[in-house]
NUKOLMI-321287 format. One record per residue (C-alpha): residue number from 1; residue in three letters; x, z negated, y negated. Coordinates in Angstrom, 2 decimals. Last residue first. Layout:
@k=NUM | r=ALA | x=X | z=Z | y=Y;
...
% end
This chain:
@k=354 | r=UNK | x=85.29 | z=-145.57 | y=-191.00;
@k=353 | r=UNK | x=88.06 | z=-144.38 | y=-188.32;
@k=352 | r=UNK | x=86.10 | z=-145.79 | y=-185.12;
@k=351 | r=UNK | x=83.25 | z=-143.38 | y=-186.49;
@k=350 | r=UNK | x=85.89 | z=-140.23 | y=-186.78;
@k=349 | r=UNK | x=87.05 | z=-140.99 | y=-183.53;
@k=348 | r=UNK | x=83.52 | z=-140.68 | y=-182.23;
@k=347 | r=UNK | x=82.86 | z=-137.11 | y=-183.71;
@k=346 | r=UNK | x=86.32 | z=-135.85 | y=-182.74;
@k=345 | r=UNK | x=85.02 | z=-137.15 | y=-178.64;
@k=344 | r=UNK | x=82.08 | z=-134.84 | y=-178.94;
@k=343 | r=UNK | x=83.20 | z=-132.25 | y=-180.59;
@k=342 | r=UNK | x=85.71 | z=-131.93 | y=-177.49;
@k=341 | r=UNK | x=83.10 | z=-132.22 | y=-174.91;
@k=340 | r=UNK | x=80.92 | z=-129.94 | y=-176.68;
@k=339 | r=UNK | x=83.86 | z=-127.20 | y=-176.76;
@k=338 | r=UNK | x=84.49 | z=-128.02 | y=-173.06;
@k=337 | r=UNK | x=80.80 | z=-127.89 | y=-171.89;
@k=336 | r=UNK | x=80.86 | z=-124.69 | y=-174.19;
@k=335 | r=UNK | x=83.97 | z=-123.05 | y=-172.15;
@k=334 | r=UNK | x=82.71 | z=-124.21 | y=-168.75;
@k=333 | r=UNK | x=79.52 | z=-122.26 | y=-169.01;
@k=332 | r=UNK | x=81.82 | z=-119.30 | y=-170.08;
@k=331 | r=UNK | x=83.90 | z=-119.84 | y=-166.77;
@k=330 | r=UNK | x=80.60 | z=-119.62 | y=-165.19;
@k=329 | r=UNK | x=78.63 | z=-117.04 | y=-166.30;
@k=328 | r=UNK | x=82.29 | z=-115.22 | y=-165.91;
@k=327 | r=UNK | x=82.17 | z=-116.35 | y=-162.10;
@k=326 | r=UNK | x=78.36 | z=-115.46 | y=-161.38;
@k=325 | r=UNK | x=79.35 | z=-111.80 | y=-163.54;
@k=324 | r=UNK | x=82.41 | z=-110.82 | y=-160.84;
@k=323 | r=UNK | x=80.19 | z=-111.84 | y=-157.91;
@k=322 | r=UNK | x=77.09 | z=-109.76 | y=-159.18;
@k=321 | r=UNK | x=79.87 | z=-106.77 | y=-159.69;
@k=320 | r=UNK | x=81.24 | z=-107.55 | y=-156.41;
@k=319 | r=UNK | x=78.08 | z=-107.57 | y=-154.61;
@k=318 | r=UNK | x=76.94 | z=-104.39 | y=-156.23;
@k=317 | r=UNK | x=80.16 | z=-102.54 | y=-155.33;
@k=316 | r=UNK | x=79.44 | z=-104.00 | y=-151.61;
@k=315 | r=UNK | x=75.72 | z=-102.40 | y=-151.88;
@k=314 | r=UNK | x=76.97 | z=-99.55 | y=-153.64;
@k=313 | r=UNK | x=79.75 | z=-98.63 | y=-150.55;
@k=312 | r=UNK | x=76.88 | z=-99.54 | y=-148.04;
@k=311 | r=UNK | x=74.23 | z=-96.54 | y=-149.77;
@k=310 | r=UNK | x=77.51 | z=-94.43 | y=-149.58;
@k=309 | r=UNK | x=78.26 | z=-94.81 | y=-145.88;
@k=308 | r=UNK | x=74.30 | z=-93.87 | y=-145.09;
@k=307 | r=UNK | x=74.26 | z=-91.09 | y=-147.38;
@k=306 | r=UNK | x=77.28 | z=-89.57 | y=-146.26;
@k=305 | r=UNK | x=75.08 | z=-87.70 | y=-143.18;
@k=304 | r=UNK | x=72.41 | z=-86.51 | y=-146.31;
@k=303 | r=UNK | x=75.32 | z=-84.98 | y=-148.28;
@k=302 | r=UNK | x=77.23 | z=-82.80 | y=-145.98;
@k=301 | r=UNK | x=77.27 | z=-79.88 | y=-147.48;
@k=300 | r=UNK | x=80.50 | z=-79.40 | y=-146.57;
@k=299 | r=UNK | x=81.68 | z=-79.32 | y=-150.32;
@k=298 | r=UNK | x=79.20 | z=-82.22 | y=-151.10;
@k=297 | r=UNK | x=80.47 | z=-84.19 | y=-148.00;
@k=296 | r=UNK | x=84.27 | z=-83.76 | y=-148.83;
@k=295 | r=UNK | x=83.44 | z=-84.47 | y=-152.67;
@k=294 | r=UNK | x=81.65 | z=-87.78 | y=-151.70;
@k=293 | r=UNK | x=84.11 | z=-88.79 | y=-149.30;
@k=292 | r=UNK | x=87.25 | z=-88.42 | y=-152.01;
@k=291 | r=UNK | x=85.15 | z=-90.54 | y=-154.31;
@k=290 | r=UNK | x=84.08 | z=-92.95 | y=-151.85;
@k=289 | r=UNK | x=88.11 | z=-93.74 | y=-150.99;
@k=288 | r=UNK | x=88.66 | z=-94.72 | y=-147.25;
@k=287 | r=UNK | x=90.63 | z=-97.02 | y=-145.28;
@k=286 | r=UNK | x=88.07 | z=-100.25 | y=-145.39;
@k=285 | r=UNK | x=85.49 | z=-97.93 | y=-143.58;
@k=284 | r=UNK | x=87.13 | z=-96.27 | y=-140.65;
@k=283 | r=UNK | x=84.28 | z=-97.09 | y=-137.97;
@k=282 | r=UNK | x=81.77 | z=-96.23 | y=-140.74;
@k=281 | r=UNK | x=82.90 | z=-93.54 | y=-142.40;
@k=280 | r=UNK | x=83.85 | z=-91.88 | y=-138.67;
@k=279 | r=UNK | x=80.42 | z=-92.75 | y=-137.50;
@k=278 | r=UNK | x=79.27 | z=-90.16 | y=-140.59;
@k=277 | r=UNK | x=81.64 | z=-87.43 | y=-139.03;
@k=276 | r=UNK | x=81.16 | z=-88.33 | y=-135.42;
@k=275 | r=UNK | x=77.27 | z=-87.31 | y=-136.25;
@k=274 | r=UNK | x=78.33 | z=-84.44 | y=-138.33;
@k=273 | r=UNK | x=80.20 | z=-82.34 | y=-135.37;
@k=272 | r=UNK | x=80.50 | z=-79.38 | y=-137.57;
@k=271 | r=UNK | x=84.13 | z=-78.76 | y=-135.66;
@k=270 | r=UNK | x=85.64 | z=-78.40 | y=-138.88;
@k=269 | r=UNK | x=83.88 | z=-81.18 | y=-140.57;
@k=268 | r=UNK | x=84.88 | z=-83.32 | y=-137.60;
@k=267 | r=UNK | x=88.82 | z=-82.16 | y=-137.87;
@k=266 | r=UNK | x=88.42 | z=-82.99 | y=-141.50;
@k=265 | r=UNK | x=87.20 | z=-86.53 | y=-141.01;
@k=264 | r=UNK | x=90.13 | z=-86.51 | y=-138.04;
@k=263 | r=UNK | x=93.11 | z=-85.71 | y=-141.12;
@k=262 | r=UNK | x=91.25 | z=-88.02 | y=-143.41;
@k=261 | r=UNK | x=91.55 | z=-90.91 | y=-141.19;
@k=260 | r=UNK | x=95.02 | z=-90.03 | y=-140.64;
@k=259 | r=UNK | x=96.00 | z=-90.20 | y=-144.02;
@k=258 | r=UNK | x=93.87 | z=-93.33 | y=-144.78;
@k=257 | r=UNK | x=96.71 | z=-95.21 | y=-142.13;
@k=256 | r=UNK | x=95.56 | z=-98.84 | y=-140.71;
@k=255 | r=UNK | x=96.37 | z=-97.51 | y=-137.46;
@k=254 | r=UNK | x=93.68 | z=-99.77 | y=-135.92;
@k=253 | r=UNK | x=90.94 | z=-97.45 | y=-137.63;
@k=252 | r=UNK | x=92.44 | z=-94.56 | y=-136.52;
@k=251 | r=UNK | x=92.45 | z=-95.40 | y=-132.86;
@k=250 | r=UNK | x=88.62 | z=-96.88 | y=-133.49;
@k=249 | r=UNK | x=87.88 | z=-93.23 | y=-134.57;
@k=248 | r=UNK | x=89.88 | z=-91.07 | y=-131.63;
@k=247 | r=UNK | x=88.22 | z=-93.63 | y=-128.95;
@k=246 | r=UNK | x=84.79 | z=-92.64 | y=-130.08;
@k=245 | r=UNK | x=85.71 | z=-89.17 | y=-130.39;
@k=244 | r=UNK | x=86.51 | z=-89.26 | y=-126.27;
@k=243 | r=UNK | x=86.50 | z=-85.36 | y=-126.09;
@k=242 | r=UNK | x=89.39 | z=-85.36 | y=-124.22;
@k=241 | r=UNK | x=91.29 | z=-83.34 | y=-126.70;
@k=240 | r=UNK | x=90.50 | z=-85.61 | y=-129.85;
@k=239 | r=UNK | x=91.61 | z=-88.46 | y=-127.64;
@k=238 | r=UNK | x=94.98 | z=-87.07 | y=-126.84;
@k=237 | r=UNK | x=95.36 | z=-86.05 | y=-130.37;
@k=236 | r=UNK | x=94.35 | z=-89.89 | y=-131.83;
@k=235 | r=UNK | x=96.65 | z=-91.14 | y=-129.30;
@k=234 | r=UNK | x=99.56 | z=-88.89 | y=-130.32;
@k=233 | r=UNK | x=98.80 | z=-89.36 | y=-134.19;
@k=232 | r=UNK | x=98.89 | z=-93.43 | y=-133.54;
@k=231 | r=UNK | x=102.08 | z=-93.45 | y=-132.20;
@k=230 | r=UNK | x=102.48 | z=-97.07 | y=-133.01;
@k=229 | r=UNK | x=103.78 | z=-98.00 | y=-129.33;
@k=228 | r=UNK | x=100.92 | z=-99.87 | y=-128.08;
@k=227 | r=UNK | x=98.91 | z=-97.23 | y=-129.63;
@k=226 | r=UNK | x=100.62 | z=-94.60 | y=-127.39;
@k=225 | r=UNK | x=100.48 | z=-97.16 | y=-124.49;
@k=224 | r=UNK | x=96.61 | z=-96.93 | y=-125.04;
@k=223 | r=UNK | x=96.08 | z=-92.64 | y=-125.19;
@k=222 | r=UNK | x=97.82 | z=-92.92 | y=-121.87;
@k=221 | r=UNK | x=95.76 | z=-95.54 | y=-120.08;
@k=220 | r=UNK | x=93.05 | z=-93.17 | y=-121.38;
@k=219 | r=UNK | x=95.03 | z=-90.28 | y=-119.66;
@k=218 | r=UNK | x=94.70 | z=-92.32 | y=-116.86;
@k=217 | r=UNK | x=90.89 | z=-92.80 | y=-117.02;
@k=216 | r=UNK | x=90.42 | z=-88.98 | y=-117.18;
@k=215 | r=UNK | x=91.72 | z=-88.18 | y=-113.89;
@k=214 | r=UNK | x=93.60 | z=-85.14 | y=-113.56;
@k=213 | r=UNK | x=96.87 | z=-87.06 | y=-114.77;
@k=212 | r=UNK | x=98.88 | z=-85.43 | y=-117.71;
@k=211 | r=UNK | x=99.02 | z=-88.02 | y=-120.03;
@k=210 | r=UNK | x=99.41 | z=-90.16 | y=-117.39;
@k=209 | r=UNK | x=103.83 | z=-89.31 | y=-117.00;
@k=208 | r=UNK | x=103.49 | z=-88.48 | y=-120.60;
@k=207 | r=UNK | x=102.31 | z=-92.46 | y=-121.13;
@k=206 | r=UNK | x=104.18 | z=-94.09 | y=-117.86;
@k=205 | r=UNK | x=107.86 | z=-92.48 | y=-119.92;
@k=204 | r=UNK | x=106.94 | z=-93.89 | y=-123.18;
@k=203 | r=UNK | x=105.68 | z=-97.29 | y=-121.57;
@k=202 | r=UNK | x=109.57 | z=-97.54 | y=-120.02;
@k=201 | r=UNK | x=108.59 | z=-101.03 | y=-118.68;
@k=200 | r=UNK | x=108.64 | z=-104.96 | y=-119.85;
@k=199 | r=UNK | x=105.31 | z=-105.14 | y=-121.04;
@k=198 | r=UNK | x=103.81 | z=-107.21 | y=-117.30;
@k=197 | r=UNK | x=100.28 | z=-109.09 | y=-117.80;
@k=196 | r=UNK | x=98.35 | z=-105.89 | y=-120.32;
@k=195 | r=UNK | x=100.46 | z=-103.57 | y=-118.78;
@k=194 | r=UNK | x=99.98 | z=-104.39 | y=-114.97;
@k=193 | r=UNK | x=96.57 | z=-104.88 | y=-115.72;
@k=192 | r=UNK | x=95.97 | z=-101.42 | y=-116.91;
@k=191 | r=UNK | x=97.96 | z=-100.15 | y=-114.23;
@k=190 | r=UNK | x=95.51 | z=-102.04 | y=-111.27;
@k=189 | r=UNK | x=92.59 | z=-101.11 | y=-113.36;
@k=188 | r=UNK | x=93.24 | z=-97.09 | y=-113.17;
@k=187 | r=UNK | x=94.40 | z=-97.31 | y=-109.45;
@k=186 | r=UNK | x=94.92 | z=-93.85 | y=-108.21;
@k=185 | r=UNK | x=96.78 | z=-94.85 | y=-105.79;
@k=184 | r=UNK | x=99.70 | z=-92.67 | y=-106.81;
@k=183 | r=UNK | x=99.30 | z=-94.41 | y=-110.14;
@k=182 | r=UNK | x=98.84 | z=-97.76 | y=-108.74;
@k=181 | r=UNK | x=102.21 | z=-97.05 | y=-107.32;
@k=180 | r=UNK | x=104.09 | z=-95.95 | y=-109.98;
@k=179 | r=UNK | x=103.05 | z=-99.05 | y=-112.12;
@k=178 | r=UNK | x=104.30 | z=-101.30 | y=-109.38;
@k=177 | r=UNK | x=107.21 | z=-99.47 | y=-109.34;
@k=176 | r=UNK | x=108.27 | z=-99.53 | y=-113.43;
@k=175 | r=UNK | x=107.08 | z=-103.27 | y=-113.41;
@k=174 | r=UNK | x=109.92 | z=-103.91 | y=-110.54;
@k=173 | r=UNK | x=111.94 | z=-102.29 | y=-112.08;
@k=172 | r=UNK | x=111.59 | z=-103.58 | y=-116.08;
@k=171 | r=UNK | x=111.59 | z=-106.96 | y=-114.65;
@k=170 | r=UNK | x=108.59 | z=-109.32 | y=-115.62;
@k=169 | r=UNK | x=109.88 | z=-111.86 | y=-113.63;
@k=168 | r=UNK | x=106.08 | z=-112.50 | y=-112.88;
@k=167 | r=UNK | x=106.03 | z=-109.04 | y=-110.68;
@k=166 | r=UNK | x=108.13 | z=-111.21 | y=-107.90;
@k=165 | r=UNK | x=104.57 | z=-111.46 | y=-105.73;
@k=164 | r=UNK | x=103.39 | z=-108.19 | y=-106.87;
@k=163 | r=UNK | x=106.01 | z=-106.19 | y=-106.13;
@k=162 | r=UNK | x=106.27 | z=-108.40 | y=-102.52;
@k=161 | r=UNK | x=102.80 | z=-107.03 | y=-101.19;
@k=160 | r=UNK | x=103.79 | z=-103.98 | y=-102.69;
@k=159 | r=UNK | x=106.70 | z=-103.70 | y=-99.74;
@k=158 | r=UNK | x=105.39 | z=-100.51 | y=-97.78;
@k=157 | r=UNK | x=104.31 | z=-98.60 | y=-100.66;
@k=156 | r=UNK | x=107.88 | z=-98.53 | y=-101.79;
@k=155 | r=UNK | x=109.23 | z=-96.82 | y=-98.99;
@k=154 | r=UNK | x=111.10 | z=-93.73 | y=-100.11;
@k=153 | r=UNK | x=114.16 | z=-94.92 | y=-98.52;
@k=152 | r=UNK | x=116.22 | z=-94.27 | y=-101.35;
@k=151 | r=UNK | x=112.87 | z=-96.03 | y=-103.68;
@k=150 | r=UNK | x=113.17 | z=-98.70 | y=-101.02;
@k=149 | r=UNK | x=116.58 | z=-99.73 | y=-102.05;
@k=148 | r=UNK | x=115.94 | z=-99.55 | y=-105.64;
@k=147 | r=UNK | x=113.54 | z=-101.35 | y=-105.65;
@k=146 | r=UNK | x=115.14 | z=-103.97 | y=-103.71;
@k=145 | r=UNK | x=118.10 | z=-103.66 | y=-105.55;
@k=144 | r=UNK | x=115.73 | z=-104.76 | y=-108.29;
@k=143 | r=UNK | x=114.68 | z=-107.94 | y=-107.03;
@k=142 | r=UNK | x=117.92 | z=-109.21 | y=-106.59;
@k=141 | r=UNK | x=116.85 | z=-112.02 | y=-103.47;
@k=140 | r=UNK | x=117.36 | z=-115.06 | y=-103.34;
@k=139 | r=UNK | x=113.99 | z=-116.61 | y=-104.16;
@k=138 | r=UNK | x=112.32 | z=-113.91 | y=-102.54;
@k=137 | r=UNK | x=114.01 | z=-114.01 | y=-99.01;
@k=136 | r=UNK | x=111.16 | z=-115.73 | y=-96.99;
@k=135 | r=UNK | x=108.10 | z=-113.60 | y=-98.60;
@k=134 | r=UNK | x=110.50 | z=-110.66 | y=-98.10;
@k=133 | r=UNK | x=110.57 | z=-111.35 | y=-94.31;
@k=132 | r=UNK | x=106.88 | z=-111.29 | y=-94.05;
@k=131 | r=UNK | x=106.71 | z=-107.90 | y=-96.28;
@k=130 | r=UNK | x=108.75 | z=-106.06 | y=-93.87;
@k=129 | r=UNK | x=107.02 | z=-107.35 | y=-90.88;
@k=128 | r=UNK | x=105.09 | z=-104.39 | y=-89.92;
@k=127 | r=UNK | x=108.30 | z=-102.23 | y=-90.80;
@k=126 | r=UNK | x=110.41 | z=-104.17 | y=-87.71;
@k=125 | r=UNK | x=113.16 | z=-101.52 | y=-86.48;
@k=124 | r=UNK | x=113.87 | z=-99.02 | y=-89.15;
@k=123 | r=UNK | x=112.85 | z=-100.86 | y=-92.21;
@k=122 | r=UNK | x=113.65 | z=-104.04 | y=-90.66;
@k=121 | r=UNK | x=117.28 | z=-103.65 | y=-90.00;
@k=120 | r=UNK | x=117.56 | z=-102.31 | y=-93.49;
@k=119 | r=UNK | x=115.67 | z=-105.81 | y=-94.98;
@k=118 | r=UNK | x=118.69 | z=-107.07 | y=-92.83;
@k=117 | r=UNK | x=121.35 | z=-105.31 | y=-94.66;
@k=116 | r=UNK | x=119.89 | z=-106.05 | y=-98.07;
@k=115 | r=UNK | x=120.06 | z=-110.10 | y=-97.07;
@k=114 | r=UNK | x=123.04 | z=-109.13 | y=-95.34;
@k=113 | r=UNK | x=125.12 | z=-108.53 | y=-98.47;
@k=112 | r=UNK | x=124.31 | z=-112.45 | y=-99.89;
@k=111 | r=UNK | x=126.54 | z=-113.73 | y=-97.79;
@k=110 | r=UNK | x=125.77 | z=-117.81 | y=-96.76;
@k=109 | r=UNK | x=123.05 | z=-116.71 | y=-95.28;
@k=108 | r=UNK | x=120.27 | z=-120.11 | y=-94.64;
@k=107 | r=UNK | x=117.05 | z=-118.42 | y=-95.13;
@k=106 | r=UNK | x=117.76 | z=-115.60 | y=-93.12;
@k=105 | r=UNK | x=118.27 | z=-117.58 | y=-90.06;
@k=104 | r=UNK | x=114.87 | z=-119.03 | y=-90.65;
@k=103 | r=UNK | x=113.86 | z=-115.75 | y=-90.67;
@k=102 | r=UNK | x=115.45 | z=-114.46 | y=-87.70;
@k=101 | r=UNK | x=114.16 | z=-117.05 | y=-85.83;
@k=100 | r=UNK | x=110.46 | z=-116.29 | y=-86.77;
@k=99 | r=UNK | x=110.76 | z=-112.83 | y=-85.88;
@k=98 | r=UNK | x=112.90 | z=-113.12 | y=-82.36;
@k=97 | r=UNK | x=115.82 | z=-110.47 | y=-81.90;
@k=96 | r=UNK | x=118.58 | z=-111.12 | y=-79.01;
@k=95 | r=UNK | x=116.97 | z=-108.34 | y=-77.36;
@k=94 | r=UNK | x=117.78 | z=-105.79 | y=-80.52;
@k=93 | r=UNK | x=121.18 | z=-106.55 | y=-80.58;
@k=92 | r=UNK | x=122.87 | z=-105.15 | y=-83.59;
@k=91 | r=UNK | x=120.58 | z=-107.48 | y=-85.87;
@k=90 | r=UNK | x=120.17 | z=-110.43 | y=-83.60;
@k=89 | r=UNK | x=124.10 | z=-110.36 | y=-83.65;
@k=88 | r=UNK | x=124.84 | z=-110.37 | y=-87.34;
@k=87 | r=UNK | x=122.21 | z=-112.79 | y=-88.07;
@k=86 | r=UNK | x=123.69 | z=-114.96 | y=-85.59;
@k=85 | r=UNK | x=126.98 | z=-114.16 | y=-87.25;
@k=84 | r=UNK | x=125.77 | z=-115.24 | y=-90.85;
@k=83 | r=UNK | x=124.18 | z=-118.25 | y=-89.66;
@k=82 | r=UNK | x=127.23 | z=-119.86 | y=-88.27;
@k=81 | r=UNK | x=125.64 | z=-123.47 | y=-88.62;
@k=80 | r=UNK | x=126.86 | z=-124.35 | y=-84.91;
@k=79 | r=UNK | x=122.99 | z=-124.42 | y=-83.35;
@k=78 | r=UNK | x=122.35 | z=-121.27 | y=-84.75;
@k=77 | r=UNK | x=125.55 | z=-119.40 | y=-83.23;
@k=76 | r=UNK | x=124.63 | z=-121.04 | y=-79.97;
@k=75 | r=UNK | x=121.18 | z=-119.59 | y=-80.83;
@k=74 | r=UNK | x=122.72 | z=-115.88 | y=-81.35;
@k=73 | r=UNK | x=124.83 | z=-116.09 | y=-78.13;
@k=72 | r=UNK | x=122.19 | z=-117.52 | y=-75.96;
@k=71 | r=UNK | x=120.19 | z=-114.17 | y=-76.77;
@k=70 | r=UNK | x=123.13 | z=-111.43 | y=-76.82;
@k=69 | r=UNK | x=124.49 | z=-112.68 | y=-73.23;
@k=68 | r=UNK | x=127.24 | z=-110.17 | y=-73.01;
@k=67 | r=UNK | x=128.86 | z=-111.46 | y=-70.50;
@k=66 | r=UNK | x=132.26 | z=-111.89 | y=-72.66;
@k=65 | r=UNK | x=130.46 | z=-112.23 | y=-75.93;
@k=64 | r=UNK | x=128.95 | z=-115.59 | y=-73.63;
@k=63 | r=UNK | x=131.99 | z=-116.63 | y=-72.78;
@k=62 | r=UNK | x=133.34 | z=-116.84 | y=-76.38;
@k=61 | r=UNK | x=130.07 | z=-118.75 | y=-77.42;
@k=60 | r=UNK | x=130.55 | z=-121.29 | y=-74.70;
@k=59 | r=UNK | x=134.30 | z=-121.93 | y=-76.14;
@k=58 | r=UNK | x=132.99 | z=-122.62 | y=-79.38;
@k=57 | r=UNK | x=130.00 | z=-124.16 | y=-78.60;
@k=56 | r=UNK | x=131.42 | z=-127.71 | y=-76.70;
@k=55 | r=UNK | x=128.54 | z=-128.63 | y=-75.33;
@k=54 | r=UNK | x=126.86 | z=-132.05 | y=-75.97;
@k=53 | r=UNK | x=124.70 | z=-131.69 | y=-78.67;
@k=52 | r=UNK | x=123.60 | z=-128.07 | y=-77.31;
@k=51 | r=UNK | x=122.72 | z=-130.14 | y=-74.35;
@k=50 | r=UNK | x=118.63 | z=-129.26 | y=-73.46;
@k=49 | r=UNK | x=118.42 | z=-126.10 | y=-75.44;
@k=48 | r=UNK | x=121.51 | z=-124.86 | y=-73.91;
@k=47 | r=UNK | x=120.71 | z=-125.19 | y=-70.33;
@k=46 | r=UNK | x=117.42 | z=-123.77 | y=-70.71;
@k=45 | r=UNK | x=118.94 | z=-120.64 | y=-72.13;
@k=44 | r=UNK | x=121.51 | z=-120.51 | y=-69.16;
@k=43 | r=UNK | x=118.76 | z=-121.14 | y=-66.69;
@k=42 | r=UNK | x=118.72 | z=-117.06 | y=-66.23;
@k=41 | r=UNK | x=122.26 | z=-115.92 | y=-66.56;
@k=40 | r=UNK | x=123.18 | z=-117.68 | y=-63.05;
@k=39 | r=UNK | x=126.51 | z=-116.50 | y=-62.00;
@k=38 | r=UNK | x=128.51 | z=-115.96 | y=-64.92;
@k=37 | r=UNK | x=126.96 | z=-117.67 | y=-67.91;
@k=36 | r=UNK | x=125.46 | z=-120.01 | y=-65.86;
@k=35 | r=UNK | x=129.15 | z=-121.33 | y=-64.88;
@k=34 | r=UNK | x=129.50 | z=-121.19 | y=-68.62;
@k=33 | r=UNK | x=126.92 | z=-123.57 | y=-69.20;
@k=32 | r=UNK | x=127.88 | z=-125.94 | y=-66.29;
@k=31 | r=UNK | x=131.46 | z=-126.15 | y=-67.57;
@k=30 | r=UNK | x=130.32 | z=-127.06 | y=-71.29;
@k=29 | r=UNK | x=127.86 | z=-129.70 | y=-69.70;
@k=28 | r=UNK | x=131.27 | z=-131.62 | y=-67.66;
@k=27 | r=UNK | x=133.95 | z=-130.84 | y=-70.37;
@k=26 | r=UNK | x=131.12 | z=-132.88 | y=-72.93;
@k=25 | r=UNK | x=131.67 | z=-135.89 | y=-70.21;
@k=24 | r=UNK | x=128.81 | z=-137.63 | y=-68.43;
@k=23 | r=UNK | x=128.14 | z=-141.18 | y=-70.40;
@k=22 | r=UNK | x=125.44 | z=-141.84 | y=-67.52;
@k=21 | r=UNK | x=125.38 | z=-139.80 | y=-65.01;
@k=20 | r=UNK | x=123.02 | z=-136.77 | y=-64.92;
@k=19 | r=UNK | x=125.26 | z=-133.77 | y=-65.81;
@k=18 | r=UNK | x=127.09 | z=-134.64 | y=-62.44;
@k=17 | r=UNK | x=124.47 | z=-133.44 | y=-60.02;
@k=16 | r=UNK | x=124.04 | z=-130.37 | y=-62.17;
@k=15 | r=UNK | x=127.98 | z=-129.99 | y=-61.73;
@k=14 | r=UNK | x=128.01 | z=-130.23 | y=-58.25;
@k=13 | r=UNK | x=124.93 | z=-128.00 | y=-57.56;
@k=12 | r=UNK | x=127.24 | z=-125.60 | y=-59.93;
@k=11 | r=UNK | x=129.72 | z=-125.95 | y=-57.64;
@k=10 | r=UNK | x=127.92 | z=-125.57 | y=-54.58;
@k=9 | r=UNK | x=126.67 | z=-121.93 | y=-56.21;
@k=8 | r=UNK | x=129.79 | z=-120.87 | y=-56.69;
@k=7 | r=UNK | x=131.41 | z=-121.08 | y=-53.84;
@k=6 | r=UNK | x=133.72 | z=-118.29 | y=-54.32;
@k=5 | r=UNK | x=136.55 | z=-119.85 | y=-52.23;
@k=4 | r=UNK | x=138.76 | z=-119.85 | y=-55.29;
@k=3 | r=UNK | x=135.82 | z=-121.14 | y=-57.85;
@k=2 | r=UNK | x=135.15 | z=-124.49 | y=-55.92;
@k=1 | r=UNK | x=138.83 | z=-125.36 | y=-55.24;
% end
């Protein structure tokens, strides 16, 4: 009667009047919101919030596509568990969007695809909150699709916050990015951490990739990995051609290999750098042979810089020989105590025998 004379506005006096008796009808609240729907978009919201216990949703949601109510249509969709479709509506509907709704709605996706379709939405609509909503997807997310993702979008700085926060997986993508980005930032202790914490990473493909780098630190970082790796000649080279002898020796010295000990004495002798040359002997002392150092350093004239190396290789000779003599002294010591021992007891079984 109401709705054919267009008196619309009685009728939804009527029906406020009737949404406060007692045991009111659902038919009675589901009326009034869709009456709002049409004629009075505004209390709609309100409307909603108050009764959403007490409307029926379906049919409200299908008036509200109709009138294009984006807002009320994504929080009916909240309040009847379809999570996926408010997601789907805040997305394609910028006014129905709210930050902290769309993450709890985020939270609760039942498809796994809009996770990736919503950190989309955010790239292009919401970047300042890209690492906000990240925080709230973590645990479901497939960290590396996200790498992935932002390397196509060529976005990675944006999201570090999260690299770091997921880094603990120890995946070889996410490691590979973080390490990427501390080198654009020119972050020599960030990437040293992140190898020391994190292994799981092409380390072949980070070392050329520093080995190169105009900063001096990196290729350090680079000379490292190359140790990490056993390739003790390419660390020892990369040092040699830094000028970082120090790092060259104790390089050679971990490798544990006399040949390329002799292979940087030589490249000292060459160089007539004769204070890396007698360090060497020291830093790489339990790898060489004295005799082979004594004929280097009298063909180089080099006598006076082996001196000090030499004067410790007689000192430990000397302490072996001095051990070597305490222990015969005393095996021989042992060897009468046993002979009188032994005289000892055939004297007193000769006695019992008389």
């Amino acid at each position: 009667y109401y709705q054919v004379r267009g008196k619309f506005t009685e009728l939804i006096a009527l029906m406020e009047a009737g949404v406060g008796v007692d045991r009111a009808h659902m038919g009675i609240f589901t009326e009034l919101g869709m009456l709002y729907a049409s004629h009075k978009p505004e209390k709609l919201m309100e409307h909603i919030r108050l009764f959403s216990a007490r409307i029926n949703i379906p049919r409200l949601i299908s008036q509200c596509i109709n009138v294009a109510m984006w807002s009320e249509l994504a929080y009916l969709y909240r309040c009847y568990d379809e999570f996926d479709n408010a997601c789907e509506v805040m997305m394609n509907h910028p006014d129905a969007w709210e930050h902290v709704a769309f993450k709890d709605v985020c939270a609760k996706l039942a498809n796994a695809d809009l996770y990736y379709k919503a950190i989309k939405f955010y790239l292009r609509q919401h970047p300042t909150e890209m690492n906000n909503l990240l925080g709230v997807l973590q645990p479901r997310l497939d960290h590396s699709r996200v790498v992935a993702l932002m390397r196509k979008e060529n976005k990675l700085p944006m999201v570090k916050e999260y690299l770091l926060a997921v880094q603990g997986a120890n995946l070889t993508a996410v490691n590979d990015a973080v390490n990427e980005l501390a080198i654009e930032e020119e972050d020599h202790a960030a990437l040293k951490t992140s190898l020391d914490m994190y292994d799981n990473c092409d380390q072949i493909s980070l070392a050329i990739q520093c080995e190169s780098h105009e900063l001096i630190e990196f290729r350090r970082i680079s000379s490292y990995i190359y140790q990490r790796n056993a390739r003790w000649k390419q660390a020892i080279e990369l040092s040699k051609r830094d000028g970082l002898m120090k790092d060259a020796m104790e390089v050679a010295a971990k490798s544990g290999d006399a040949a390329l000990v002799d292979e940087l004495l030589d490249f000292f002798i060459d160089q007539g750098n004769k204070e890396c040359f007698a360090s060497c002997l020291c830093t790489c002392y339990d790898l060489l042979t004295p005799d082979v150092i004594m004929q280097k350093a009298w063909l180089k004239g080099l006598t006076d810089w082996v001196m000090p190396y030499m004067i410790q290789v007689m000192r430990d000779m000397n302490g072996k020989i001095d051990t070597l003599m305490k222990e015969k002294a005393e095996r021989n010591e042992e060897k009468v105590n046993e002979e009188k021992e032994r005289i000892a007891a055939e004297m007193n079984s000769n006695l019992y025998a008389q």
